[in-house]
C-alpha positions in Angstrom: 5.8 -14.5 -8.1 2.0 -14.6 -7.1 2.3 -10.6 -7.4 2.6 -11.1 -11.4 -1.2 -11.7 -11.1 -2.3 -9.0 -8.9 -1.0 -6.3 -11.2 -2.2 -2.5 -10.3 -0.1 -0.6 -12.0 -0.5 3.3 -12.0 -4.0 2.9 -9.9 -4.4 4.7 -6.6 -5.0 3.5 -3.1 -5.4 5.3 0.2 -4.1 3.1 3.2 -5.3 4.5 6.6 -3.2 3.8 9.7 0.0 2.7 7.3 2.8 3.6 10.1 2.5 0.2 11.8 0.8 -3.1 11.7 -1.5 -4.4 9.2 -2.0 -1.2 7.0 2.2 -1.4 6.8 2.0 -4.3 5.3 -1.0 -3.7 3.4 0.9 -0.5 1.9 3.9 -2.4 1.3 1.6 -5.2 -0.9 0.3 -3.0 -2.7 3.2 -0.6 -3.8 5.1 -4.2 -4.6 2.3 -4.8 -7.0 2.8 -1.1 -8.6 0.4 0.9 -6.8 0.8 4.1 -5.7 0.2 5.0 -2.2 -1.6 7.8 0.2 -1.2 7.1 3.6 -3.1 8.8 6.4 -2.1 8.5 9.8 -3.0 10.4 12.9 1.1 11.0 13.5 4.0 11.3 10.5 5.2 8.3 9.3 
């Protein structure tokens, strides 16, 4: 998988607007490559 690549491991990234849409997805990427997540969203998730 193309993930194998794009390895983050134990880093750290906030995703803004991660109920919906394109920062979803993006949070989603990046917890499949092994990043853990902080979402921030104007309503719960």
């Amino acid at each position: 998988m193309i993930l194998n690549a794009f390895d983050l491991h134990d880093k750290v990234a906030i995703v803004t607007g991660c109920n919906t849409g394109l920062g979803q997805g993006m949070a989603v990427g990046l917890a499949q490559a092994g990043c853990h997540i902080v979402g921030v969203n104007r309503s719960d998730a």
